[in-house]
C-alpha positions in Angstrom: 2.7 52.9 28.1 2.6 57.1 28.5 3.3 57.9 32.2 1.5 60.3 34.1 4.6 63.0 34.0 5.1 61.8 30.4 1.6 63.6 29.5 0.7 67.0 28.4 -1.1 69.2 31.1 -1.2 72.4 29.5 -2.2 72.9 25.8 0.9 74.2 23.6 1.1 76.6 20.7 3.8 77.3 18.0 5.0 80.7 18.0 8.4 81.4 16.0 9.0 77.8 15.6 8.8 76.9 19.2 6.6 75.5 21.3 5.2 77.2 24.3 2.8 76.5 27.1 -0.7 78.6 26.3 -4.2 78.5 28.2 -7.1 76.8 26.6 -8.7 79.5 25.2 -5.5 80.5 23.3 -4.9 77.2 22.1 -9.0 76.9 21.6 -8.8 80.4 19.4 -5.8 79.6 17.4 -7.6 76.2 16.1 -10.8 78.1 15.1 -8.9 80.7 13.4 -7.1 77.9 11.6 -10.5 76.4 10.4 -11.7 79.7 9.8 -8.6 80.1 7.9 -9.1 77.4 5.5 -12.5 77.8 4.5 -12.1 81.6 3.6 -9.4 80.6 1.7 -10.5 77.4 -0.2 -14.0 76.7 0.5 -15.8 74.7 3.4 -15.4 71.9 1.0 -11.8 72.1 2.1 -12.4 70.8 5.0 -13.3 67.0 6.4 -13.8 65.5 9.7 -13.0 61.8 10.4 -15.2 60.1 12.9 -14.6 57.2 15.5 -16.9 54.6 15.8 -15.9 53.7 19.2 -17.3 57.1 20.1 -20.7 57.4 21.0 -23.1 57.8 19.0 -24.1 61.3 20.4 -20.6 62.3 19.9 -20.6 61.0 16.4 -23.6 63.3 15.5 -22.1 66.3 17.2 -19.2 65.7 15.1 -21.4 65.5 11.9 -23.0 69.1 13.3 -20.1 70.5 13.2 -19.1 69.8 9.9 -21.7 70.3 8.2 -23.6 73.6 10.2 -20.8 75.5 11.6 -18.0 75.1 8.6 -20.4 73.8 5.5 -18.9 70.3 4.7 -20.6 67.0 3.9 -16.9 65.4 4.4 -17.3 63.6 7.2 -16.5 60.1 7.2 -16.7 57.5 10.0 -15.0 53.7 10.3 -18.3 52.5 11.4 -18.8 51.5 7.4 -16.3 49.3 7.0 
């Protein structure tokens, strides 16, 4: 079991093949570039979003909001079928 000094308190970017300590809305800008990446590049089909069901259900349709309003994708998939 992860330790409490063990854990990550600072979000962490790669730049030049290291990593280095960044705030959140670096960290939060670098990942929505990435998406936005991907889709202009391949489509928003490129992109799919796996789902928890030991998530709420609330956070299981925001995650299906996402997908499918802000990048364009029906590929979302959630364990609660099986």
């Amino acid at each position: 079991m992860a330790t409490q000094a063990s854990r990550l308190t600072t979000p962490m970017v790669r730049e030049g093949g290291k990593l280095r300590p960044a705030t959140w809305d670096e960290a939060l800008d670098r990942a929505a570039q990435g998406f936005r990446g991907v889709v202009a590049k391949n489509g928003p089909q490129s992109f799919g979003l796996f789902s928890c069901s030991k998530t709420t259900n609330e956070m299981n349709f925001l995650a299906q909001k996402f997908a499918r309003v802000v990048i364009g994708s029906n590929n979302i998939d959630s364990c609660n079928r099986t």
